[in-house]
N, C-alpha and C positions, 0 to 999 in steps of 0.2 A: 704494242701500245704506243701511239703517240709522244711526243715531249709532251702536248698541250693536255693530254691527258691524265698520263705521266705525275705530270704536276697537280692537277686537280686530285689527282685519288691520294698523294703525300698528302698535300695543305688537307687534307680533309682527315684522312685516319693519324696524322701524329698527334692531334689536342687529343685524341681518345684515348690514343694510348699510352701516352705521357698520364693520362688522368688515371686508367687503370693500372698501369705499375709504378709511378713514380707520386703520385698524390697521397701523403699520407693521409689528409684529413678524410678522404674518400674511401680507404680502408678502415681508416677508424670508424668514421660513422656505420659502414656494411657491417664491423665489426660489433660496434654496440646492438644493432637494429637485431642482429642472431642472437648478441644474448639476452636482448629484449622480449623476445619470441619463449626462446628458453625459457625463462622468469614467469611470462602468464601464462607458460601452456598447461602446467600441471591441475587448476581448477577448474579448467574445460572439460565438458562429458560428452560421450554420445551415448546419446536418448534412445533407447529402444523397446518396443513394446513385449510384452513377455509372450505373446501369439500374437500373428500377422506378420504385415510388414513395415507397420507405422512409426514414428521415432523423429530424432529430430535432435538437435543441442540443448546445450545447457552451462551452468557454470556453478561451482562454489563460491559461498557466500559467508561462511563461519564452519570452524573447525570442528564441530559436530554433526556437519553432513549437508547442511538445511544448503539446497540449491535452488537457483533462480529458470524455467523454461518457459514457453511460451502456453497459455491456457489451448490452442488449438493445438500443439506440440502433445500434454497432457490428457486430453481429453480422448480422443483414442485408445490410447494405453489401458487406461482403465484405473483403479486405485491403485496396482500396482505398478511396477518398471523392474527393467535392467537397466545400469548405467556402467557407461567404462570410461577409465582413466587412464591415460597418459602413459601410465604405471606399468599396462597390461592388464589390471585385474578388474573383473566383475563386478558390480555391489547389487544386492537390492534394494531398492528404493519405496517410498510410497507419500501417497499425495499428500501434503496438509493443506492447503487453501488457494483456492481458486477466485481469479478475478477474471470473469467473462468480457467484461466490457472493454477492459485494458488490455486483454490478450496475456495475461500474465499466472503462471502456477508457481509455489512454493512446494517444492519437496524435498525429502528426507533421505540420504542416502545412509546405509548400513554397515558394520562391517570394521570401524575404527575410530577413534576419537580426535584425530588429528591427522583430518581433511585439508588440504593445500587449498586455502581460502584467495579468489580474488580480493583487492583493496578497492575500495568504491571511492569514485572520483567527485567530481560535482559539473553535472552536465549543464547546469546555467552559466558557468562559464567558458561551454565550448566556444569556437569561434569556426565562421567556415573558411574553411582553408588549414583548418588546423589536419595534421595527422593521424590517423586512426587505424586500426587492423580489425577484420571480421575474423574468428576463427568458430571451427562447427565440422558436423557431421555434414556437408552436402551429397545428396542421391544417397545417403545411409552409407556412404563408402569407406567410414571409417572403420570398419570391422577389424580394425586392429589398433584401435580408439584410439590414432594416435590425428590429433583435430588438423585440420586444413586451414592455411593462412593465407589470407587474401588481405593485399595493403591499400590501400584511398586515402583520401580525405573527406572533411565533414563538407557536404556539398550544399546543407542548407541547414539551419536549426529553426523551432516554434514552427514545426510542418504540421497541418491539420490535413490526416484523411479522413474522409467522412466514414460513417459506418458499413460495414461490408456485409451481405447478409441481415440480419437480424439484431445482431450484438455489437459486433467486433468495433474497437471508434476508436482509431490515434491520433493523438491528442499531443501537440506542442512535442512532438518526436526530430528526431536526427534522423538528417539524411545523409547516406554515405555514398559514394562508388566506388567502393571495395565490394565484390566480387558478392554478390547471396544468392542462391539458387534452393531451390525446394530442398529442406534439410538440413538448414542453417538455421534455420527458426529455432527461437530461445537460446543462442547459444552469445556469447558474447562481444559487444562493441567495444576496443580499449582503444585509449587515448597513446598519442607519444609517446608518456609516460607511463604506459603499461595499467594505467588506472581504468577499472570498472566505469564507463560511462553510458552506456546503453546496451539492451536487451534488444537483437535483430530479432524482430517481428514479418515485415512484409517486402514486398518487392514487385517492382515494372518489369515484367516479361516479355520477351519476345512468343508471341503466342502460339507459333505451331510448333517450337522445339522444347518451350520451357525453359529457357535459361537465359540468365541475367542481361540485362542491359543498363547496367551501371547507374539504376534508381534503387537503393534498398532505405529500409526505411528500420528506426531502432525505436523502442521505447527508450522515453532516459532514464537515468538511474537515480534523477530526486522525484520522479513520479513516483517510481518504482518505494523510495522510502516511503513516501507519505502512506504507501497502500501495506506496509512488512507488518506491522501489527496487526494490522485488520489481517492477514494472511495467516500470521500467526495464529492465530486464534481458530483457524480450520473452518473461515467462514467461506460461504459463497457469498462473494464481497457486490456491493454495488458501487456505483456511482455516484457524485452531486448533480443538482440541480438547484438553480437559483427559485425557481418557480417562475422565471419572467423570459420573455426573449427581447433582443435588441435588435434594430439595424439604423444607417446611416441616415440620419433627417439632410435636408436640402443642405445645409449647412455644411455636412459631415461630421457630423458629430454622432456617437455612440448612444442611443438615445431606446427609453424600455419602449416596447412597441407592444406590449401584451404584458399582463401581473395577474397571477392568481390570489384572489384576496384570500384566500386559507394559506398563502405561501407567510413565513418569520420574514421574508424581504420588506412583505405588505406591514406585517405587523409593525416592523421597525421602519414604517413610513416612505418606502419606496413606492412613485406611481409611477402611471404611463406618464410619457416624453419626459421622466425626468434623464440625464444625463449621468451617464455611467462613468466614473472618473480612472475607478483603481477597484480593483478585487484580489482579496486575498495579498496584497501587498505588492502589487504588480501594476501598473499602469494598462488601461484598456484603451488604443485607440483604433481598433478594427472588431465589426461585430467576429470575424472570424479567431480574432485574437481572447473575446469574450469566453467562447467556445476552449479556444486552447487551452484557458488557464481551468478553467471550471471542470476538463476532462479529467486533470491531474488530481485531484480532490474525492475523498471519499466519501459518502453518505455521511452525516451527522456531525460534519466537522464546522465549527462557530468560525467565520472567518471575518476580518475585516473588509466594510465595503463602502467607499466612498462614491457620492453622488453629487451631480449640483441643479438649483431649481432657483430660476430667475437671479443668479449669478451667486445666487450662496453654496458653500458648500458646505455636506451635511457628510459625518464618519458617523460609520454606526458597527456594529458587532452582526452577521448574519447567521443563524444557521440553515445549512443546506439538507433540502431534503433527498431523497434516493431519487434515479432517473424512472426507475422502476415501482412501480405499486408494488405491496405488501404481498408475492406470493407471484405476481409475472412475472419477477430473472427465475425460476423455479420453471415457468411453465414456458419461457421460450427455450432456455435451456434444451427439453424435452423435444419443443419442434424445432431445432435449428441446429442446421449443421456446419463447423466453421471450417471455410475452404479457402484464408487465405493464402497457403501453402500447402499444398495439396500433399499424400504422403507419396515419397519420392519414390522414383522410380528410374532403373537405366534410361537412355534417351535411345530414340531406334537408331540403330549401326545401317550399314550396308548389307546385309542380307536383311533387313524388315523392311518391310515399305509403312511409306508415311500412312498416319491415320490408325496404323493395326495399333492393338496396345502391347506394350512391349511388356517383356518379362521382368519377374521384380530379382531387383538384386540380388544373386545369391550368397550365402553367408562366408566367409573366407574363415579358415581355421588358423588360430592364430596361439601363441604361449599365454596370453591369457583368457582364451576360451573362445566359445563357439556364439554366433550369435543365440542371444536366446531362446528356449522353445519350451513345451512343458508348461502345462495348469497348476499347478504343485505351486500355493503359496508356502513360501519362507515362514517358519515359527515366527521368526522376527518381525515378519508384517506382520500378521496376525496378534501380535500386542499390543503393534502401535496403530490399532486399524476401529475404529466403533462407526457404526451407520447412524443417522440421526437426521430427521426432515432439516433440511435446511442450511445444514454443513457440509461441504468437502471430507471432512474426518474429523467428529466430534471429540475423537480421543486426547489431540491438543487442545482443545477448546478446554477441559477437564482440567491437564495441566498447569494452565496459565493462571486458570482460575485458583488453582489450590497454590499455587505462586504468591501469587500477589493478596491473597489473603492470609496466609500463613503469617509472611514476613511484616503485616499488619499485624496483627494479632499476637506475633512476638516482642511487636513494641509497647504494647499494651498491660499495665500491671493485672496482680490478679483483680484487687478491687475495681478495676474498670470489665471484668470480665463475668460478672453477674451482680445483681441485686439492684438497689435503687442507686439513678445519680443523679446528684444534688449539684449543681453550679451556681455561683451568686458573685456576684460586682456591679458594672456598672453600662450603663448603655452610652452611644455617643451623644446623648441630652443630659449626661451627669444624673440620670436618675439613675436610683437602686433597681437591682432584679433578684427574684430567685426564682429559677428555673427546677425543677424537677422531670424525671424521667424513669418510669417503671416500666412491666411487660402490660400496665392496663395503658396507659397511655400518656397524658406529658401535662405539663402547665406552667404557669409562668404567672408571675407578678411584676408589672411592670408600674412606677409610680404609686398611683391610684387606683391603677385595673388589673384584675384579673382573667388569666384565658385559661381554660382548663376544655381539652380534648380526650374522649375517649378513645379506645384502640375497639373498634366494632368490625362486625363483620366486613363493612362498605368502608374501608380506611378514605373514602373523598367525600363524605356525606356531609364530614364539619371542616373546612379547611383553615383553622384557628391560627392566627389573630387574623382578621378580615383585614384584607389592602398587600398581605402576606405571601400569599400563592399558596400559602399552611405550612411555615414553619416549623410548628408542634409536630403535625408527621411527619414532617422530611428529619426531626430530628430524633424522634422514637423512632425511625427506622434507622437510624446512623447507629444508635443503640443496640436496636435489636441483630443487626450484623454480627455484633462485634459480641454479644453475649448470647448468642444463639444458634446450633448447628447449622450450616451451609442448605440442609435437605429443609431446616423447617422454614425455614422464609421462605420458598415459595422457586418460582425459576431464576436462577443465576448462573450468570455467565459472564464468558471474559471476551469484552467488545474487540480490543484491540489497544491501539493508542490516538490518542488525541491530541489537540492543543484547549488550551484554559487560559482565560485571561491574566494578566499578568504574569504569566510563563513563558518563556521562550523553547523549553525543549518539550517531546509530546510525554504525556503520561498515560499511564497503565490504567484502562477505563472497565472497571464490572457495573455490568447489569440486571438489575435486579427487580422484577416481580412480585409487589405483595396485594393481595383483596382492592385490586383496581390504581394502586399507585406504582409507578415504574418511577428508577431510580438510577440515576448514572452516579456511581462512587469514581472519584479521580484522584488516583495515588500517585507518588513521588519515585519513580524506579530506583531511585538512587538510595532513598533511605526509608522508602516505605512509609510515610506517614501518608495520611488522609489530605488531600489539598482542599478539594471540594463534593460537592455534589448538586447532583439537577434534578426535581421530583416533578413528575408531572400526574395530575389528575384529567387531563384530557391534553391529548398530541395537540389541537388546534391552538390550545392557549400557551400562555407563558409558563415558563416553569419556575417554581422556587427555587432559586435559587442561593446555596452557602457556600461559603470561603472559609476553610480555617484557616488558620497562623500563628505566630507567637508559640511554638512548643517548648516546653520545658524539657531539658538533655533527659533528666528523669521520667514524663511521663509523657504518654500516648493521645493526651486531652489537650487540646490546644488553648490558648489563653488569649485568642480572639477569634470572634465569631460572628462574620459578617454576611447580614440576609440584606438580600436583594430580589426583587419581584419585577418585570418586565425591565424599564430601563432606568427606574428608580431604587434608590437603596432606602429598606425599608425600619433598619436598627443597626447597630452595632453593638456587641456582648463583649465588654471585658474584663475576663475574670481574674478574683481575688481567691477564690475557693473551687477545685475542680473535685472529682473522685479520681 
């Protein structure tokens, strides 16, 4: 070698290696980064189907089992799964709620009650360039479930892909280049700090080999809340839709270019070119940014939505309806197959040539078992398992419901638990009321008028006091709930969770069914009292809408009672005398 060489190869390897044995801060940080790894590995699963070879990641989410994978990941499998941990051991698992559109399944793993739960982060505050790690099952090779760590950074956030196939639509996702490859799907995005920030969904392939080229793509983890109720609940969940579409006028400005007049948008006074400001509490300046926030959102959720028209601007309360009609996520479901990670497979070596299909991975034998095989469901699924049109597994659905009614109805004395109830005080005009309510139907005196509704076969035939949206039944059925077995009102179920005005966290939403009136009940999770409810006698109109408030520590009857009908308030009850 050269001096001038010589010299060039010293000045060049002593910073390195001064840096790797004499730098502490550079072993410390190596040092934290492995027990960072350590710390979230234990909530990560590999996903595998109980016959085949399909599977995929996953994570824990609470100590009771309930994990997070991807809807194309689940959908394969079948109701059931095998899942493995960290640990070495087995579990069986099984579905509860499926969100097609978002790419996202909830399910149940078995076997113990303190499951090593991820910590959920808040992925609106990612930033790009921030730090993140993918870990997961890739090509199934976890077979001795012990998960695969790949490190990047956040390489973009509010990424819209469009729909793939028939369903599939990511919506305001994180994008990473940390390492995903077919098999990593639904398995976990963490932040720096080891926090839950995104569910790895998708990914840019290099196309003849299949594997990664440093585009992956994550659901984030506050989409992922706003849909955990509706998940809970064992629904096959939809989407929102505003009922309008937008794009950029000459100006650039975010402006509706299309409204369906049966859409709440129209009702509450949204038309074409008017300008779209903010939805759901976000600022819209790109129609694509429109799109991102409205992906994140679930059927039925009332959001806030700003607009402006000839330079005024107009807030109003929105609800959204499903992207889907009543009965097509059901029926594309059935024709659509989701392949945006296809189920992994070896990649061809050197004795295959390109093109053949290679062989699927075989199973590696390991101390905590073999990959899974055998039709033989588990007793344990099979409890936690009911078929039902229109559910994922109606069996949670049952649960949640006898939840959130129970610990209602706990709060409630006996006298509020049959016979007639009588209310009287004062309305927000200082007149007198007395209200009544029995199982024939309701009535009320208010001032100088009297309304009296019967309970008939057609519960929307009278919807008493006129200007109301019907009152009287939306409040004999708040009655009839709470003094009448679950089976006799008619169909009830547990929505999920929602937002309500004037609330900032979501609450526990049943719905309810009776002789042509539907009823959303919206309970308190924290202390189970009734907040409000929405009745509607036809989907197209307004609904009546009540607010309770005011409860006494002692009773279950609230001591204000405020009706409201489209976007006017229609009375205010406040009581001096309850049951």
């Amino acid at each position: 070698m050269t001096p001038v060489l010589r010299a060039i190869f010293v000045l060049t390897l002593t910073p390195v290696s001064a840096a790797l044995v004499g730098d502490g801060a550079l072993l410390q940080a190596e040092a934290e980064r492995v027990a960072l790894i350590e710390r979230t590995k234990p909530p990560v699963i590999a996903v595998f189907a109980v016959e085949g070879e399909s599977g995929g990641s996953g994570v824990l989410i609470s100590p009771d089992g309930l994990a997070l994978t991807n809807f194309h990941v689940a959908r394969p499998c079948g109701e059931w799964l095998k899942c493995g941990l960290s640990d070495g051991r087995l579990y069986d698992a099984v579905i509860v709620g499926v969100d097609p559109v978002g790419d996202v399944a909830l399910i149940k793993l078995f076997g113990r009650n303190d499951f090593p739960a991820a910590i959920l982060g808040d992925s609106d505050r990612v930033q790009v360039g921030d730090r993140a790690y993918v870990m997961g099952n890739p090509f199934l090779l976890a077979a001795d479930f012990q998960p695969t760590v790949t490190c990047g950074i956040i390489s973009g956030v509010h990424r819209y892909q469009f729909p793939s196939g028939t369903l599939l639509e990511y919506a305001d996702c994180l994008q990473t280049d940390a390492s995903i490859n077919p098999g990593n799907s639904g398995g976990p995005l963490f932040d720096g700090g080891g926090l839950l920030i995104g569910i790895v969904g998708r990914a840019s392939f290099e196309k003849r080999g299949r594997v990664n080229v440093g585009a992956g793509y994550a659901i984030s983890i506050n989409q992922v809340r706003r849909f955990l109720g509706y998940l809970h609940s064992g629904r096959i969940v939809d989407h929102a839709t505003l009922g309008a579409t937008v794009a950029f006028d000459d100006a650039q400005r975010v402006v509706v270019t299309e409204i369906l007049d049966s859409s709440d948008a129209y009702r509450r006074g949204l038309r074409y070119d008017d300008e779209i400001v903010s939805l759901a509490g976000r600022p819209v300046t790109t129609p694509n940014g429109f799109k991102n926030i409205l992906g994140t959102i679930p059927k039925g959720w009332r959001v806030p939505l700003s607009f402006r028209r000839d330079g005024e601007r107009l807030d109003v309360l929105v609800r959204l309806a499903g992207v889907h009609a009543e009965g097509e996520l059901l029926e594309k479901l059935e024709s659509s197959r989701a392949d945006e990670l296809p189920i992994p497979q070896r990649n061809p070596g050197k004795d295959e040539k390109p093109g053949k299909t290679p062989a699927p991975i075989e199973p590696i034998e390991t101390a905590g078992g073999n990959r899974p095989t055998g039709p033989d469901m588990p007793e344990v699924v099979k409890q936690h398992l009911e078929e039902r049109a229109g559910y994922a597994n109606y069996y949670f659905n049952r649960q949640h419901r006898t939840r959130v009614l129970d610990s209602w109805l706990a709060k409630l004395a006996p006298a509020q638990k049959e016979g007639q109830w009588a209310l009287s005080g004062k309305t927000s005009a200082e007149d007198t009321f007395q209200l009544k309510i029995n199982d024939k139907g309701a009535s009320i005196e208010l001032a100088e008028n009297r309304y009296d509704w019967a309970a008939t076969d057609d519960l929307t035939a009278d919807l008493q006091p006129e200007g109301s949206g019907g009152m009287l039944p939306a409040l004999y059925l708040w009655r009839y709930l709470a003094t009448h077995p679950v089976e006799e009102f008619g169909e009830v179920s547990y929505l999920g969770t929602a937002p309500f005005p004037g609330r900032e966290d979501l609450l526990d939403v049943i719905v309810a069914v009776r002789r042509g009136l539907e009823v959303w009940f919206y309970f308190d999770p924290n202390d189970a009292r009734l907040v409000g409810l929405e009745m509607w006698s036809d989907p197209s109109r307004d609904p009546c809408e009540v607010r309770f408030s005011e409860y006494a520590e002692s009773s279950g009857t609230p001591g204000r009672i405020e009706v409201i009908y489209g976007d006017a308030p229609f009375t205010i009850l406040t009581m001096d005398a309850r049951p």
